[in-house]
C-alpha positions as CSV (number, residue, x, y, z in Angstrom):
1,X,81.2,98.2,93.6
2,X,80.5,99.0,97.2
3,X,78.0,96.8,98.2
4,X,79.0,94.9,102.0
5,X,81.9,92.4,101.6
6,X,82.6,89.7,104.3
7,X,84.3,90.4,107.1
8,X,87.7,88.5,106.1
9,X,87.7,89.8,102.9
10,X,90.5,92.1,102.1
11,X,92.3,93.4,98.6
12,X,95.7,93.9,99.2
13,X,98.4,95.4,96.5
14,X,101.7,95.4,95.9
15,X,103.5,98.2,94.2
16,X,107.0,99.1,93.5
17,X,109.1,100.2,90.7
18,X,110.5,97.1,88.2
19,X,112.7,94.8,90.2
20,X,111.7,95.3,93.4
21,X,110.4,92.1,94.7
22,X,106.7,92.0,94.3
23,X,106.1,89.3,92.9
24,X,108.5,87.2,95.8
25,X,107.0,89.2,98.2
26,X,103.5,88.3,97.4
27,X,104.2,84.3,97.3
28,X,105.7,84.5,100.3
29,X,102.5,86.2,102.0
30,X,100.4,84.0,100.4
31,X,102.2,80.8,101.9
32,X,101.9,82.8,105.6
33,X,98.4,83.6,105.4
34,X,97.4,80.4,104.2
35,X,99.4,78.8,106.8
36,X,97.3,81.2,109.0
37,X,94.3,79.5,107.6
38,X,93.2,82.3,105.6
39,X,91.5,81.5,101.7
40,X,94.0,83.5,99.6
41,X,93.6,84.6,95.9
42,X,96.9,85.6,94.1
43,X,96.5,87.8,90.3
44,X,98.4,90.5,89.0
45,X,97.8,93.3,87.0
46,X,97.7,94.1,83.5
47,X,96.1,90.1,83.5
48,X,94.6,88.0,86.2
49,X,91.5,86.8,84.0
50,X,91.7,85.3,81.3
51,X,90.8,88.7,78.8
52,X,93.0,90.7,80.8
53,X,96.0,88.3,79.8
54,X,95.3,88.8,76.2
55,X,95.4,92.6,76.7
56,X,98.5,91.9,78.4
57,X,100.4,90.8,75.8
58,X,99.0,93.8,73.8
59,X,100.5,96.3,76.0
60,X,103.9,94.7,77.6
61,X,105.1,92.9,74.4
62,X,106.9,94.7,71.4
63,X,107.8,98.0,70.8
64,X,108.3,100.5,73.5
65,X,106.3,103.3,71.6
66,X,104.0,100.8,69.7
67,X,100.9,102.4,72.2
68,X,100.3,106.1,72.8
69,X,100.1,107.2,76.5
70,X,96.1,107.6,76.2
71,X,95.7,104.4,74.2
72,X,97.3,102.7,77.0
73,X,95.3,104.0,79.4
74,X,92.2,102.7,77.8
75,X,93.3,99.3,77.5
76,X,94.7,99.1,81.3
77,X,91.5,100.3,82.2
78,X,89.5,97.7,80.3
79,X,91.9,95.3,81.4
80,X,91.3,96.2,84.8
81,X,87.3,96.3,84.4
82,X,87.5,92.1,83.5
83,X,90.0,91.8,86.2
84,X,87.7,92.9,88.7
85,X,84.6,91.2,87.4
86,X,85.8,88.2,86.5
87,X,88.6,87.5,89.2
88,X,88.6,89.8,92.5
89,X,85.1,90.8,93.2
90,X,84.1,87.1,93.4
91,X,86.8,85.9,95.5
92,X,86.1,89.1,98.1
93,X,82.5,88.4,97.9
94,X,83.5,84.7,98.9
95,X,85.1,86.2,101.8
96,X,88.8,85.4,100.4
97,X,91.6,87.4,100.9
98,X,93.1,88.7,97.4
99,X,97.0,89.8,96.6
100,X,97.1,91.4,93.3
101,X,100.6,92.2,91.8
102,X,100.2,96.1,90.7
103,X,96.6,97.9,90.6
104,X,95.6,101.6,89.3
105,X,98.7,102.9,91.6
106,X,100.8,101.6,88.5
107,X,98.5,103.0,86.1
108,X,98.4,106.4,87.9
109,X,102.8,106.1,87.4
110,X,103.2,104.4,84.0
111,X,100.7,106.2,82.1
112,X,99.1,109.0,84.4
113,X,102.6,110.8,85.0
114,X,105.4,109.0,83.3
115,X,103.5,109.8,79.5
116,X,102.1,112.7,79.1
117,X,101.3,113.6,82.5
118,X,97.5,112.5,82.0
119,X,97.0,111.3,85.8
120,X,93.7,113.4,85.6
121,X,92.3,110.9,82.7
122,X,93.4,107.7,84.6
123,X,91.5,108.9,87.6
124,X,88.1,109.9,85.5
125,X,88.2,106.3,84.2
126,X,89.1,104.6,87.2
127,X,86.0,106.4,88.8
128,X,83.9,105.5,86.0
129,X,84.8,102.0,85.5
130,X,86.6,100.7,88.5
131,X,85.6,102.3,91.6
132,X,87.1,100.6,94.2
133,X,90.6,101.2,96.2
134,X,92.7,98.3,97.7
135,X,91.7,97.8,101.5
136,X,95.9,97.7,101.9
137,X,98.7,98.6,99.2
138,X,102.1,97.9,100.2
139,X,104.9,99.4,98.1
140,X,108.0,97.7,98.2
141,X,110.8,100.8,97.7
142,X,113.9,100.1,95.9
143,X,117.0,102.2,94.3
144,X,116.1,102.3,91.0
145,X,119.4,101.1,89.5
146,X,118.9,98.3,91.8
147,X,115.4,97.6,90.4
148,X,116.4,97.6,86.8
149,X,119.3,95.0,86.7
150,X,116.9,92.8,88.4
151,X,113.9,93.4,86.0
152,X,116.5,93.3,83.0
153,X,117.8,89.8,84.4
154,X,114.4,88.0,84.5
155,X,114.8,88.0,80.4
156,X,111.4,87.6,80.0
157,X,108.8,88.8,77.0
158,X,106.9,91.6,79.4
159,X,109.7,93.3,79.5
160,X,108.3,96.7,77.7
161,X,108.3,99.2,80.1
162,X,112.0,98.2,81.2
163,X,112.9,99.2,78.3
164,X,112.4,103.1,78.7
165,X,115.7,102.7,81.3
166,X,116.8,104.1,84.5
167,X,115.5,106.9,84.1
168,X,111.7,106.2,83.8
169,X,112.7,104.1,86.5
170,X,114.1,107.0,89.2
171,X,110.7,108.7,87.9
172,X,108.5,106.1,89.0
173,X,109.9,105.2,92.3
174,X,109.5,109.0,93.3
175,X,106.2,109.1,92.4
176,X,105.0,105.8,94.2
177,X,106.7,107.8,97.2
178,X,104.6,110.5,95.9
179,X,101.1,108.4,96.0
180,X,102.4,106.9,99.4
181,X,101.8,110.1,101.1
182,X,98.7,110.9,99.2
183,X,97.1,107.8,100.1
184,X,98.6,107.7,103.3
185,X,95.3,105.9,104.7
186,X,96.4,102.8,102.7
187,X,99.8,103.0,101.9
188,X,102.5,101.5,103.9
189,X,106.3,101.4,102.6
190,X,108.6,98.7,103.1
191,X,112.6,99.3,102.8
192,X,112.6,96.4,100.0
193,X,116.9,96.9,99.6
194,X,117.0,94.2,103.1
195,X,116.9,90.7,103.0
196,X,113.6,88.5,101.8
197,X,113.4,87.2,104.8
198,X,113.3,90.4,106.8
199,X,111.0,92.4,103.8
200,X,108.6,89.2,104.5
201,X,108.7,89.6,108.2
202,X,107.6,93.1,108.1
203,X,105.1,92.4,105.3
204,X,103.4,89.9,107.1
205,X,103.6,92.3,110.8
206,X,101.7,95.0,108.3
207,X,99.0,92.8,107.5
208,X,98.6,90.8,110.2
209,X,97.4,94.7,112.3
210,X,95.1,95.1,108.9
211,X,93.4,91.5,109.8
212,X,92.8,92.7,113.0
């Protein structure tokens, strides 16, 4: 997984509690770089290939407690291993840029802390199957209550891990805060309770210095 990449390739994350404007926020960078003549990929995580999609469905449809915490973390993780394969190693290797909504920071939240505190077990099989860190992650920070009524509005069928409520929710926006600083190399936090328009201006100033 480390073999030389391109000089314009780059993978780039977005993180961020439920609600916070990920998805929006990605678009919106991938209409600026493009403009800026840049070859942009866009996926998202659990999915992104077409394997990864069907685990989707597995893990963000149904029942809140249909999965335990480790069987989760397995399928993420496998999800995550076609992802890669399949979908953002060949775009980097073709010199794209790639903007993946949610990567193993999410996984490290949702199941390494949120369940059974088992972030030890995520990070063993993220270096055994994944290796490889974003270039960039930007977390988009939001109030939590915020986050949820926004999530809850979208009334769409992924909507599993809203379902554990605020309080999962003021959980995982500290600990993003939390991986922020640990991975302060690659981390940069945007105030995401602004206007789109200002949240996309400061996006695109972040990753126009990482294109340097």
């Amino acid at each position: 997984m480390t073999a030389t990449l391109p000089a314009s390739a780059r993978f780039i994350t977005f993180e961020g509690i439920d609600g916070s404007g990920k998805s929006t926020q990605i678009k919106r960078l991938a209409a600026y770089l493009t403009d800026q003549g840049h070859d942009v990929v866009v996926t998202r995580e659990p999915g992104g290939s077409p394997g990864a999609e069907e685990i989707r469905a597995l893990v963000l449809q149904g029942d809140p407690d249909r999965w335990s915490a480790e069987t989760e973390i397995l399928l993420f993780t496998a999800a995550r291993r076609d992802h890669l394969e399949r979908t953002i190693l060949p775009a980097l290797r073709a010199g794209k840029i790639v903007l993946c909504d949610r990567f193993a920071d999410s996984t490290r939240m949702y199941q390494g802390l949120s369940r059974g505190n088992l972030r030890g077990i995520v990070d063993q099989l993220h270096e055994l199957m994944i290796g490889r860190e974003p270039d960039l992650t930007i977390l988009i920070d939001m109030d939590p209550a915020v986050g949820l009524t926004r999530a809850l509005s979208r009334q769409t069928l992924d909507e599993r891990f809203e379902a554990f409520g605020e309080d999962l929710q003021i959980d995982m926006r500290q600990g993003f805060l939390d991986l922020a600083k640990e991975f302060a190399q690659r981390f940069r936090v945007i105030d995401g309770a602004r206007d789109m328009d200002t949240v996309a201006s400061d996006i695109a100033a972040v990753v126009d210095g990482e294109l340097v």
